[in-house]
C-alpha positions, 0 to 999 in steps of 0.5 A: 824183254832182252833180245836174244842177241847170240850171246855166251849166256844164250849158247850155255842155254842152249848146251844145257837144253841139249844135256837134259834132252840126251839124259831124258832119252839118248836117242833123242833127236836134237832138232832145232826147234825142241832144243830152241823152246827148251833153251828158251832161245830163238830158232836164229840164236841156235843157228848162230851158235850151231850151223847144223844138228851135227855141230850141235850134238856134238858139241854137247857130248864133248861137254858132257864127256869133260864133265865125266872126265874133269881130270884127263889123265893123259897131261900128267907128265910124271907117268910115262906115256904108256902108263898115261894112255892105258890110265885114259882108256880106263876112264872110259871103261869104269862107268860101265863096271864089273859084273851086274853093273856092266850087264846093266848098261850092255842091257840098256845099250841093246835097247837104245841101239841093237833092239830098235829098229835102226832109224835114223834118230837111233842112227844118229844117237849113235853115231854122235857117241861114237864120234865123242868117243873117237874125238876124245881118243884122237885126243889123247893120240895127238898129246902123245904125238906133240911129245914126240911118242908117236909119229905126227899123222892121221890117227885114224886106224889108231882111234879104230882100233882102241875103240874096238878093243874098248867095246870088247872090253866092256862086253867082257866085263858083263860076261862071266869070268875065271880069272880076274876080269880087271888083271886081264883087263889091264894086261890087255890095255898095256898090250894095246898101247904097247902096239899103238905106241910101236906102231911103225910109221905107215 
């Protein structure tokens, strides 16, 4: 039998495990010793690789987001910035369509997050969405940034902000409209970016 030696091949294993457990149940706590059984690894292999249940969860959102996401929008250097960021944060709003779709996932979303009682897997479940959500528009920002568009600074109020306005965004979607949904949508996005790009240095 080979030895379990923290090899590239046992950290793929072990990524994968965590995947399949989030898409059986997204609140589903990633402990050390499930995700170790389910990987087929030793609980020391684990270690290796991922010091603490936070390292862990994260890094198997952010494969689970580039998986979502193969193509970020946010290189393509042929749009201007503006045009670009509002492109990335529509990626973000598409899963959750228009209409019934959108209601749909609100409903689940209440189930896993608002209706519960908020334990500390509901808690942590999450939390670490939240946190791949502000690591990928952190993301985005610091692009921006290199290229001159924004200043070079701590992004947080900037993250805080887009994040909100996606949540609102994707309540209104699942809310009957009189207008077009998508043509105030996207007024509000430029809006947004607009602000996020003028933003004085503070």
């Amino acid at each position: 039998m080979a030895r379990d030696d923290g090899s590239t091949g046992s950290r793929e294993r072990i990524l994968a495990a965590a995947a399949a457990m989030l898409a059986e149940d997204l609140t589903a706590r990633l402990s050390v010793r499930a995700v170790a059984a389910r990987a087929g690894v030793s609980t020391g292999s684990l270690r290796f690789h991922f010091p603490t249940q936070r390292a862990l969860q994260d890094a198997v959102l952010a494969r689970i987001y580039d998986h979502v996401f193969p193509d970020d929008p946010i290189h393509d250097r042929s749009l201007p910035a503006r045009d670009r960021l509002v492109n990335c944060l529509r990626q973000v709003l598409a899963p959750t369509g228009v209409g019934k779709q959108a209601r749909e996932a609100w409903g689940k979303a209440y189930q896993m997050f608002i209706a519960p009682e908020p334990t500390e897997e509901v808690r942590a479940a999450y939390l670490a969405l939240e946190r791949e959500g502000g690591r990928r528009v952190e993301y985005w920002l610091t692009v921006l940034a290199d290229e001159g568009a924004i200043p070079r600074e701590d992004h947080a109020r900037r993250v805080r902000f887009l994040l909100t306005l996606l949540q609102g965004l994707s309540v209104e979607r699942a809310l009957p409209a009189e207008d077009s949904i998508l043509r105030s949508e996207t007024e509000t996005l430029y809006t947004a970016v607009d602000c996020v790009l003028d933003a004085p240095h503070t």
